[in-house]
MMTF fields as JSON, N, C-alpha, C and O atoms, coordinates in Angstrom:
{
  "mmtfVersion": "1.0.0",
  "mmtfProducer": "UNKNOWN",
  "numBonds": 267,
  "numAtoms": 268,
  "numGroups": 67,
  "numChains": 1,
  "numModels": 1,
  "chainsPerModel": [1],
  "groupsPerChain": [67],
  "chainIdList": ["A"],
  "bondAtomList": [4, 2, 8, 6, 12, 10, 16, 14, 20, 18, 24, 22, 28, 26, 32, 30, 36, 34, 40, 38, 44, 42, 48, 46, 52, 50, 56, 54, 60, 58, 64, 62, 68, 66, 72, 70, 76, 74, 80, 78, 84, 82, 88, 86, 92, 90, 96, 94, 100, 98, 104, 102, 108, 106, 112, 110, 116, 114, 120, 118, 124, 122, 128, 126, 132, 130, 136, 134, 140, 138, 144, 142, 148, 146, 152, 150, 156, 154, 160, 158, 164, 162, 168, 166, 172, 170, 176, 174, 180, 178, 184, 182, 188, 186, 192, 190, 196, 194, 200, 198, 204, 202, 208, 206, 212, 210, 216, 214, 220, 218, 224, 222, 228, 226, 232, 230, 236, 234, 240, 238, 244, 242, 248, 246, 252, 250, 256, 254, 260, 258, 264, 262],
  "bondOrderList": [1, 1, 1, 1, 1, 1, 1, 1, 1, 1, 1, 1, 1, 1, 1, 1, 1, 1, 1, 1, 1, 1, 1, 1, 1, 1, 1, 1, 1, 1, 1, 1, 1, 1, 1, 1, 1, 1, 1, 1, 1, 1, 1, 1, 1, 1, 1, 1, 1, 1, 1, 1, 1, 1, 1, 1, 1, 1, 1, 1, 1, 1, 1, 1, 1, 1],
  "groupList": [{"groupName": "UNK", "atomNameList": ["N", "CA", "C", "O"], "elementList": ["N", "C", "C", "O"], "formalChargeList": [0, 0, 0, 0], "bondAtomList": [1, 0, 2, 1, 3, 2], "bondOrderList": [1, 1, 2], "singleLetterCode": "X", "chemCompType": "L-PEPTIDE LINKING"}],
  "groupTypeList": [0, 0, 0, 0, 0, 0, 0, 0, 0, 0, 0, 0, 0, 0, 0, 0, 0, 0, 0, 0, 0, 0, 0, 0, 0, 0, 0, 0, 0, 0, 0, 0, 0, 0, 0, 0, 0, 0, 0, 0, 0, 0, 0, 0, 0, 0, 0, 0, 0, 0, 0, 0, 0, 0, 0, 0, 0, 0, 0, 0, 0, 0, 0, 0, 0, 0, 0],
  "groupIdList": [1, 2, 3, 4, 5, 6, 7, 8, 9, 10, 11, 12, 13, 14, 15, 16, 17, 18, 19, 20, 21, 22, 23, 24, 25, 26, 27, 28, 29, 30, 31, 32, 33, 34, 35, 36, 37, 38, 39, 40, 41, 42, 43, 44, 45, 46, 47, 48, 49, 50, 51, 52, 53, 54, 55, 56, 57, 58, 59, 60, 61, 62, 63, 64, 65, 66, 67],
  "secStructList": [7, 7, 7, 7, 1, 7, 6, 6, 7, 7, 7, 7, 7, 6, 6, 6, 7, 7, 7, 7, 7, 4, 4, 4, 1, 7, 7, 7, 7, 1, 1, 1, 3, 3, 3, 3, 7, 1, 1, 1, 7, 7, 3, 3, 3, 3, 7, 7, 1, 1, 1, 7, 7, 7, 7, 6, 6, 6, 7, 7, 7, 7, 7, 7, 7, 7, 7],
  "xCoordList": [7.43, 7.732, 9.072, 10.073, 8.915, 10.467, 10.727, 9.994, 12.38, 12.263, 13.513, 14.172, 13.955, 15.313, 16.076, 15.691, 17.565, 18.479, 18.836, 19.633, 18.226, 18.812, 17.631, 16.618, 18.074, 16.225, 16.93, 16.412, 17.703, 18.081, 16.944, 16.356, 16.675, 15.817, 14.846, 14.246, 14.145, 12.992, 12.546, 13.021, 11.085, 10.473, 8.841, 8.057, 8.705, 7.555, 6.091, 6.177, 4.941, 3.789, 2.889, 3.056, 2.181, 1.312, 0.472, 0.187, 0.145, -1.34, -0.946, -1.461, 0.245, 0.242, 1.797, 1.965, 2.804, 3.693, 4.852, 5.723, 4.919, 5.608, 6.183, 5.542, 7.476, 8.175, 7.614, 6.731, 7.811, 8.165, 9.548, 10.548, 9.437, 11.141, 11.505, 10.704, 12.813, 13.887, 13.41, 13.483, 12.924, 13.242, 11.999, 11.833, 10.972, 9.879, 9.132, 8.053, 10.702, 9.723, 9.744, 9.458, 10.192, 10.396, 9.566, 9.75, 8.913, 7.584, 7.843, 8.674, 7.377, 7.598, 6.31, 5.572, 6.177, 4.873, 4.864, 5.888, 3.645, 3.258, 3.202, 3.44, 2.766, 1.934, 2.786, 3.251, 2.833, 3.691, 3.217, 3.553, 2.252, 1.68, 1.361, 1.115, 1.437, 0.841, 0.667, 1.157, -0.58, -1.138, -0.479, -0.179, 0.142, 0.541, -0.751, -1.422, -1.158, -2.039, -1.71, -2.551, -0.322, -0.181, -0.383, 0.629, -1.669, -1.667, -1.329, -0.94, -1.617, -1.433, -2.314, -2.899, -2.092, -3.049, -2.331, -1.206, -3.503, -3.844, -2.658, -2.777, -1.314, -1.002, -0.725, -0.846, -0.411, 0.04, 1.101, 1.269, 1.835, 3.131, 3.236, 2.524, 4.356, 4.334, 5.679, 6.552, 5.886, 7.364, 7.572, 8.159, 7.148, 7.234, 9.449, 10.373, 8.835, 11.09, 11.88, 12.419, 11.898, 13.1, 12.948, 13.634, 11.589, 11.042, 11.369, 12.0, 10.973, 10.934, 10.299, 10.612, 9.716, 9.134, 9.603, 10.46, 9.512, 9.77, 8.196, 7.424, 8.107, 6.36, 7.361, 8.21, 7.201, 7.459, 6.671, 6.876, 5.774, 5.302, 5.819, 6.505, 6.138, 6.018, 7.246, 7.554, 8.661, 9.399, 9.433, 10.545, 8.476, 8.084, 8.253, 7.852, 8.836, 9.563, 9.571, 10.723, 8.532, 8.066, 8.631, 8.767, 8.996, 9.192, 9.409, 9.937, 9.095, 8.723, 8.852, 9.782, 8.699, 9.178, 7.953, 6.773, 8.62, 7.632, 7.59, 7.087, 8.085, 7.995, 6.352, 6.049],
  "yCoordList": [12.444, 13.494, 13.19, 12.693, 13.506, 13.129, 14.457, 15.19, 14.558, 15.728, 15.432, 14.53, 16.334, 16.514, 17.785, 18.925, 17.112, 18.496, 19.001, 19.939, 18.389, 18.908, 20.333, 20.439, 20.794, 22.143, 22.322, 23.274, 21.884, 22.597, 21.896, 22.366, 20.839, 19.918, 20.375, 20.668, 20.69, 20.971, 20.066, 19.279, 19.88, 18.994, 19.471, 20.168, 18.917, 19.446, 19.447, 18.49, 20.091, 20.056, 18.735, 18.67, 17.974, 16.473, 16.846, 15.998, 17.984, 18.488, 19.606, 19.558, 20.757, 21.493, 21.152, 21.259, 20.724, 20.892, 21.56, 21.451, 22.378, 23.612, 23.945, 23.691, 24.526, 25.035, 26.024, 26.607, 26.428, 27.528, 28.11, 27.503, 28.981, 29.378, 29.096, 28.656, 29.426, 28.52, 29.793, 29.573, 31.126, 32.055, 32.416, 33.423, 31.514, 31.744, 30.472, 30.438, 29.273, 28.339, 27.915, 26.723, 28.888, 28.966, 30.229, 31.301, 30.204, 30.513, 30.604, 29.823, 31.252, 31.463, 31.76, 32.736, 30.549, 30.172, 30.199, 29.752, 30.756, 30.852, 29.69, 29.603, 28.478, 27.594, 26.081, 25.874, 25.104, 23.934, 22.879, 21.695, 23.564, 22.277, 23.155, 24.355, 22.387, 23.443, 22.236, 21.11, 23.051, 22.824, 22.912, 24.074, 21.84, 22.503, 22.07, 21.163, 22.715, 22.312, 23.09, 23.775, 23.031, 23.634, 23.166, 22.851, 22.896, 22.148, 20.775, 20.238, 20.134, 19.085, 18.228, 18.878, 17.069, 16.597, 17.344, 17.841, 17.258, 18.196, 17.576, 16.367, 17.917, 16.991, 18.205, 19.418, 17.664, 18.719, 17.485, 16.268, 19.067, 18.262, 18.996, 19.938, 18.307, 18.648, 19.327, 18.651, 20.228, 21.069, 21.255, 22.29, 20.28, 19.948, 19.976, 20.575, 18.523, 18.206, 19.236, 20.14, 19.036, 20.138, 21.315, 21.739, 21.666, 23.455, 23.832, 24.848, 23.109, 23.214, 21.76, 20.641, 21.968, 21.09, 20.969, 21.849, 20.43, 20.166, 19.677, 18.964, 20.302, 19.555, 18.319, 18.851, 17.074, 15.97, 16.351, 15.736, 17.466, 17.659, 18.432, 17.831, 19.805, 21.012, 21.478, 22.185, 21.164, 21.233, 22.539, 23.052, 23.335, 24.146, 24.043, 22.987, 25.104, 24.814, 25.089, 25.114, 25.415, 26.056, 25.458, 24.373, 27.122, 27.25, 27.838, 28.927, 27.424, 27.694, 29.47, 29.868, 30.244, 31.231, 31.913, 32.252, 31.852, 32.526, 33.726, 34.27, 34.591, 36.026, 36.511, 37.696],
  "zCoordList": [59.826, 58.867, 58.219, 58.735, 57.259, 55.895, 55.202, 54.538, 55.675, 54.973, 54.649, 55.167, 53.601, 52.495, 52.79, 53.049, 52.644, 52.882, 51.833, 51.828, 50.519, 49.145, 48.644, 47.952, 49.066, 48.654, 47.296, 46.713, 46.735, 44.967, 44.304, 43.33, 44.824, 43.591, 43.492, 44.526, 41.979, 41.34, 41.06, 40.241, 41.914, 41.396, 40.984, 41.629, 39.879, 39.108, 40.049, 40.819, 40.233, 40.879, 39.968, 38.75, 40.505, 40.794, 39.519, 38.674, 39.44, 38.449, 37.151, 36.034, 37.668, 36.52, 35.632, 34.417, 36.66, 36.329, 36.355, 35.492, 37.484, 36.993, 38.989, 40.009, 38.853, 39.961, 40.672, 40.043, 41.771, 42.721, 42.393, 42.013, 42.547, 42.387, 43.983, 44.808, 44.221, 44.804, 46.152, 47.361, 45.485, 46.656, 47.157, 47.846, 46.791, 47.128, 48.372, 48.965, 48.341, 48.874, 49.725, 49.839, 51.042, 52.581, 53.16, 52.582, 53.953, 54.699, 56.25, 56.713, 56.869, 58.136, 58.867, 58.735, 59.793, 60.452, 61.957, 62.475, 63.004, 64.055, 64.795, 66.0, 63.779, 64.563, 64.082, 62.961, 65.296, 64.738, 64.066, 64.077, 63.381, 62.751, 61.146, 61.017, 60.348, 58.727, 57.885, 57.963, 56.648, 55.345, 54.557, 54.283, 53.729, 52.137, 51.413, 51.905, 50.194, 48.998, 47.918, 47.336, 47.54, 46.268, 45.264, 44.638, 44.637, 43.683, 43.446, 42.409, 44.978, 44.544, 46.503, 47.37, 46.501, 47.809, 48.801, 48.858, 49.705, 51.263, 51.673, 51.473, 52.27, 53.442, 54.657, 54.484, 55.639, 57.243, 57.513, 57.428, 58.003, 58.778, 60.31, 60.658, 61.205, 62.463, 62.262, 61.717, 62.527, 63.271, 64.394, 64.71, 65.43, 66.248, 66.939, 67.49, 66.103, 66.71, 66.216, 66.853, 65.125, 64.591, 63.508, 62.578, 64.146, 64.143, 62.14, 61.847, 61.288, 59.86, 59.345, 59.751, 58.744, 57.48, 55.937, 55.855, 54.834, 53.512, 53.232, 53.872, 52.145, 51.675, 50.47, 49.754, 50.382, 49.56, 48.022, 46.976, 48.185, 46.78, 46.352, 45.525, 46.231, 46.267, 46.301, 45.341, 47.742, 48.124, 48.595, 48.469, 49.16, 49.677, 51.429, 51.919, 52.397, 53.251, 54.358, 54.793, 55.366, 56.472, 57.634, 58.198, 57.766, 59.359, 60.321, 60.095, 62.213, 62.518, 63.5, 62.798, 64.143, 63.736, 65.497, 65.579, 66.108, 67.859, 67.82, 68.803, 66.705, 66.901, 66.811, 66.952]
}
């Protein structure tokens, strides 16, 4: 898993083009493993080691969360 400490960067979606806003693109998940498909290919990442993910497409930002 590859992930980035820069979350400012906008980067455009694979198919339409277009952002998430900045305050929309952290997520809080049950389970240590997740789907992104925002508009763009299937991938899953593990949050396993260090309990957050970055989607490389999307820059969309899950994590993980035992409540």
């Amino acid at each position: 898993m590859k992930s980035r400490a820069n979350f400012g960067i906008s980067r455009g979606n694979a198919e339409n083009n277009y952002s998430i806003p900045e305050k929309d693109r952290t997520v809080e998940v049950s389970t240590k493993t997740v789907k992104c498909d925002n508009d763009h290919p299937v991938v899953y990442y593990s949050l396993q080691e260090t309990g957050f993910a970055i989607c490389e497409y999307c820059d969309m930002k899950y994590v993980y969360s035992s409540k």
